[in-house]
Legacy VTK file of the C-alpha trace (Angstrom):
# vtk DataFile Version 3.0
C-alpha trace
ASCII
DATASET POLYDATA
POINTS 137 float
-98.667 -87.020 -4.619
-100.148 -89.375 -2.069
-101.623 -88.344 1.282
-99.564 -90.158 3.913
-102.026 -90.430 6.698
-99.157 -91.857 9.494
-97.480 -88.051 9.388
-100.857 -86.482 10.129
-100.725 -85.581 14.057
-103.179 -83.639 16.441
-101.982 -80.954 18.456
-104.309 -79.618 21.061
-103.939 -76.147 22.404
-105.119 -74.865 25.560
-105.489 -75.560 28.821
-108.844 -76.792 29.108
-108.919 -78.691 26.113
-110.800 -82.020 26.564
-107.926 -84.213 24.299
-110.438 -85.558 21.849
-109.648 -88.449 20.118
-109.446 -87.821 15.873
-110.064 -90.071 13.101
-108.760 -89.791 9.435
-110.682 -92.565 7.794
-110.422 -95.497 9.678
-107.254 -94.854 11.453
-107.000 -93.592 14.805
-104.763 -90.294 14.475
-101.740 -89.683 16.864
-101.750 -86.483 19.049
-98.480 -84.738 19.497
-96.813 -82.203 22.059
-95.025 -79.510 19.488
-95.080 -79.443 15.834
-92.923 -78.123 13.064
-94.695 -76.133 10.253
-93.180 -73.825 7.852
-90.022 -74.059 9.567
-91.312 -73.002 13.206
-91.888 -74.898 16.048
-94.852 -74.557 18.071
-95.568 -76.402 21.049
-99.494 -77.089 22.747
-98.762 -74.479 25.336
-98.320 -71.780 22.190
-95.137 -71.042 24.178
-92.014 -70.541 21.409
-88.881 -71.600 24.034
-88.253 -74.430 21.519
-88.276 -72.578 18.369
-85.738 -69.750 20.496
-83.973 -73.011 21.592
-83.051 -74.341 18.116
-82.522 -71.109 16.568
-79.475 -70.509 19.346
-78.528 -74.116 18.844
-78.130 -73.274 15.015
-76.481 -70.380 15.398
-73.763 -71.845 17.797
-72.955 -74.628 15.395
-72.464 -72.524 12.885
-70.210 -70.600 14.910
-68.422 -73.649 16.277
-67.523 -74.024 11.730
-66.103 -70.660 11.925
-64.055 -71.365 14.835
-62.856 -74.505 13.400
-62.463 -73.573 9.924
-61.385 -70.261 10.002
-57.247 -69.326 10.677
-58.162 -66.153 11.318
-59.332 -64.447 14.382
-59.147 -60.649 13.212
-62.049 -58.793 14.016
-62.477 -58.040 10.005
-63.051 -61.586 9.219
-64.986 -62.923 12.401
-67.391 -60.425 12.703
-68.670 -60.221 8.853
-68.435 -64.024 8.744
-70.428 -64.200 11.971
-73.201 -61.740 10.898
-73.900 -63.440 7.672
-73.924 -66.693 8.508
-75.031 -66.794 12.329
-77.153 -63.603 12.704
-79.937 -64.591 10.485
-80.788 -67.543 12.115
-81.686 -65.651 15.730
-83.199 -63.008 13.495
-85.721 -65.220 11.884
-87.240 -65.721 15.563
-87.035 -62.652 16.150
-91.142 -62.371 16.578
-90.860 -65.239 19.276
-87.991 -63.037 21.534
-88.566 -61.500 24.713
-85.936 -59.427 26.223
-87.679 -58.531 29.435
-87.648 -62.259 30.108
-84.362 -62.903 31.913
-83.971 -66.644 30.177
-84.610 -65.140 26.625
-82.222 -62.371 27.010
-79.301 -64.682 28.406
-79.825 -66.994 25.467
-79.205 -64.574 22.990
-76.384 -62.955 25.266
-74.954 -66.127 25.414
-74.537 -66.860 21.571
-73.032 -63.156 21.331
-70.289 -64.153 24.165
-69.238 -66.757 22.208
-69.158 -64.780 18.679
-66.999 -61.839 20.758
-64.410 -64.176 22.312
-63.329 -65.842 18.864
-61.826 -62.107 17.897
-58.392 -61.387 18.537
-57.399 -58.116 20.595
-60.827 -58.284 22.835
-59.796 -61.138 25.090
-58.638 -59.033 27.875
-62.203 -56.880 28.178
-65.144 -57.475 29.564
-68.415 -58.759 27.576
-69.826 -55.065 28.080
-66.574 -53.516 26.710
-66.863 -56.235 24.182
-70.231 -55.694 22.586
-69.654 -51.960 22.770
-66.428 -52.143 20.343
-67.766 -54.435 18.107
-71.265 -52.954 17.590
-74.027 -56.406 17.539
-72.508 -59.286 16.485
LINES 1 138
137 0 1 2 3 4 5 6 7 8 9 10 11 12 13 14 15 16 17 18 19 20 21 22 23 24 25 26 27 28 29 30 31 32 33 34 35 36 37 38 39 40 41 42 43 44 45 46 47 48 49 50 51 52 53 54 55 56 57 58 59 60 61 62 63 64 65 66 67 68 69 70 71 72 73 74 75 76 77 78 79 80 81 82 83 84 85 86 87 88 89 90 91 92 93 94 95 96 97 98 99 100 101 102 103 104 105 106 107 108 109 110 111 112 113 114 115 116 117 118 119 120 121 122 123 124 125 126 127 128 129 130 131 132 133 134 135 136
């Protein structure tokens, strides 16, 4: 396999961190703001939002299929459909969550709203009541 050198990117970290300027060969290399390796994002401040961000963007796609693909709104199909398919993906961040930040924890609230109002029979409680029925979606 041939080493590309145009995907090779510098990311500097830290605050303090002069910016030097890297070669590879003769080439000048490119610095870059976050980078994707091994599936997670990471961004120069070390700071995960991004990674949190697409992993609740993922998740609400793939609830937005269920809700268009699916007749169905019974509680017995949503909510195994929604924990196989969209759980994982906010679990595999899970490392990266906060809770005791106030952003994180609305994020994640936010894809669970969504998963409880596609069920039938729940539409008349509140998002409390809701979660407490159906256990975590």
């Amino acid at each position: 396999m041939k080493f590309k050198k145009g995907k090779c990117r510098v990311l500097h970290l830290g605050r303090n961190n002069p910016k030097h300027q890297y070669r590879l060969g003769v080439d000048m290399q490119g610095s870059s703001t976050a980078e994707k390796d091994l599936g997670v994002l990471g961004d120069n401040k070390l700071s995960m939002s991004q990674q949190r961000a697409l992993m609740a963007k993922k998740a609400n796609g793939i609830l937005g299929c269920i809700q268009k693909n699916v007749a169905s709104r019974s509680r017995e199909v949503i909510l195994p459909l929604c924990s196989a398919l969209a759980r994982p993906h906010l679990e595999s961040c899970v490392q990266f969550w906060a809770p005791q930040f106030k952003k994180n924890k609305e994020l994640l609230e936010r894809v669970q709203r969504r998963a409880t109002k596609m069920m039938r029979g729940l539409e008349l409680l509140s998002y409390e009541e809701k979660t407490e029925r159906v256990g975590s979606v």
